[in-house]
C-alpha positions as CSV (number, residue, x, y, z in Angstrom):
1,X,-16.7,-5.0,0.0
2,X,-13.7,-7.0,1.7
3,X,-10.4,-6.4,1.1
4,X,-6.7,-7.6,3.1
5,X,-3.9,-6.1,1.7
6,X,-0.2,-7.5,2.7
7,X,2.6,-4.9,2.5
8,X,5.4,-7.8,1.8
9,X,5.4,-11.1,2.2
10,X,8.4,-12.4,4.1
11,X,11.3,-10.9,2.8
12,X,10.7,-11.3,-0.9
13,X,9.4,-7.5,-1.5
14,X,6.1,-8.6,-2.5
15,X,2.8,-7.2,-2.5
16,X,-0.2,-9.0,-1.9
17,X,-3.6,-7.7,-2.3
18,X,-7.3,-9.4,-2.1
19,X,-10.5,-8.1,-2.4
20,X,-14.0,-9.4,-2.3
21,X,-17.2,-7.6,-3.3
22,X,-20.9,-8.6,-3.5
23,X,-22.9,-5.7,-5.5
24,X,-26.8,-5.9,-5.4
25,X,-27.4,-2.2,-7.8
26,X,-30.4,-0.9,-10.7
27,X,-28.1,-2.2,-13.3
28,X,-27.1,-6.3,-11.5
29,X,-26.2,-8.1,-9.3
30,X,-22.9,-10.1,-8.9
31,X,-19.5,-10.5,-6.9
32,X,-16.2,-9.6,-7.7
33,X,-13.1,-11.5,-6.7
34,X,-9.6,-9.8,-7.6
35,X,-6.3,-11.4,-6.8
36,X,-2.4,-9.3,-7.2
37,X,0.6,-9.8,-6.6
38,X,3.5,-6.7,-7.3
39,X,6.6,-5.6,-6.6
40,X,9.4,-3.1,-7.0
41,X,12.4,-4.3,-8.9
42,X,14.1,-1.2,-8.2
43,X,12.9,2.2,-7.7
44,X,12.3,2.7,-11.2
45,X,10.8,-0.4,-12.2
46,X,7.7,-1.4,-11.4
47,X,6.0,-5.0,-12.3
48,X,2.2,-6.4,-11.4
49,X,0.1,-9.2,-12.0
50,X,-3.7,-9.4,-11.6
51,X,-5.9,-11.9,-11.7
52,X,-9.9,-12.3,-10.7
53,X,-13.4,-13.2,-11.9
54,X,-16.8,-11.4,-12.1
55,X,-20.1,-12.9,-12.2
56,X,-22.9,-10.9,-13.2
57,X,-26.2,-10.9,-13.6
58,X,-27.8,-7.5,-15.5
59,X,-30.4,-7.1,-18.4
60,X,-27.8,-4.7,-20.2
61,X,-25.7,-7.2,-20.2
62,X,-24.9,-10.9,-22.0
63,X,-21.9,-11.2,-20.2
64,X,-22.5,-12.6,-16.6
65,X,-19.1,-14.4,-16.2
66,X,-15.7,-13.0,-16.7
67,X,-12.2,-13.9,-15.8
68,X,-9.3,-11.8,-16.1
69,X,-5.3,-11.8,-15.3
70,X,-3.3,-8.5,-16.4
71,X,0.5,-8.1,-16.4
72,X,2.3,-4.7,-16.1
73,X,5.4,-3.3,-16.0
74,X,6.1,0.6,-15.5
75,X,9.4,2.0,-15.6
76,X,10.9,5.3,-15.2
77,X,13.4,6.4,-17.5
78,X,15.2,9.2,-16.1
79,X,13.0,12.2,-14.4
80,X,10.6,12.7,-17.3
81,X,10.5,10.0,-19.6
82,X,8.4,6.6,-18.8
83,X,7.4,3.4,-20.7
84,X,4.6,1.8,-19.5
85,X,3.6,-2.2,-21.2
86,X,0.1,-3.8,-20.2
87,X,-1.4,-7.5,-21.5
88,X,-4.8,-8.7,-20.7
89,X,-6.2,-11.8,-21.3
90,X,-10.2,-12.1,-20.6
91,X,-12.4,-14.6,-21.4
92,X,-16.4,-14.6,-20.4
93,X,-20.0,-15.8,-21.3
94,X,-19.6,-13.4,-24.3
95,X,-16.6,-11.2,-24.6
96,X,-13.3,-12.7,-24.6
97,X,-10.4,-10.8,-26.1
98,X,-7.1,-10.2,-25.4
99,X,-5.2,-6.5,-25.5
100,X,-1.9,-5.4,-25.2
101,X,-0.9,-1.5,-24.6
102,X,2.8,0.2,-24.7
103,X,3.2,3.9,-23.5
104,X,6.5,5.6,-23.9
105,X,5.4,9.2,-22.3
106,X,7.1,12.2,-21.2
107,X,5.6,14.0,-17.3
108,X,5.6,17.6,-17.2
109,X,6.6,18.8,-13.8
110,X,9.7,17.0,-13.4
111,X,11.8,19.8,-12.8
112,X,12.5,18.5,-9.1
113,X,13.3,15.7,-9.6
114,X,16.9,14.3,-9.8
């Protein structure tokens, strides 16, 4: 597993990670390549984008290609309340699908905060 992770890139705020893995396993074998890019709008707001590809080769499994890319935005509302919205798009040898998840959550525990 390789990975390279840039804390900002120039003076723009954002994140870059990579990451590289070649698995060899009882259930396959296959690499993984992952791509994202993220960055704080403000302290609250959080936003990320993802993107990679698997390839796989398993007998418990049909699906020996995948490629992905996932958006997601967190935000803080306050010191306990969050909302948290997530869209996926995959496509593959067998499963493609696309999901989309929204969270609106209260933390317990956010007595210290201000």
């Amino acid at each position: 597993m390789y990975g390279l992770t840039f804390g900002q890139i120039g003076k723009t705020g954002i994140q870059l990670d990579l990451r590289y893995t070649k698995f060899n396993s009882s259930f396959g074998q296959g690499t993984y390549e992952f791509v994202s890019l993220s960055r704080s709008l403000a302290d609250r707001l959080h936003v990320q984008l993802q993107g990679g590809t698997q390839h796989l080769i398993s007998s418990f499994s049909s699906n020996s290609n995948s490629k992905f890319v996932t958006g997601t935005v967190d935000w803080t509302i306050g010191p306990r309340y969050f909302f948290e919205g997530l869209y996926t798009w995959n496509t593959g040898t067998s499963m493609n699908y696309r999901q989309m998840n929204l969270t609106f959550g209260y933390r317990f525990g956010g007595f210290l905060r201000k």
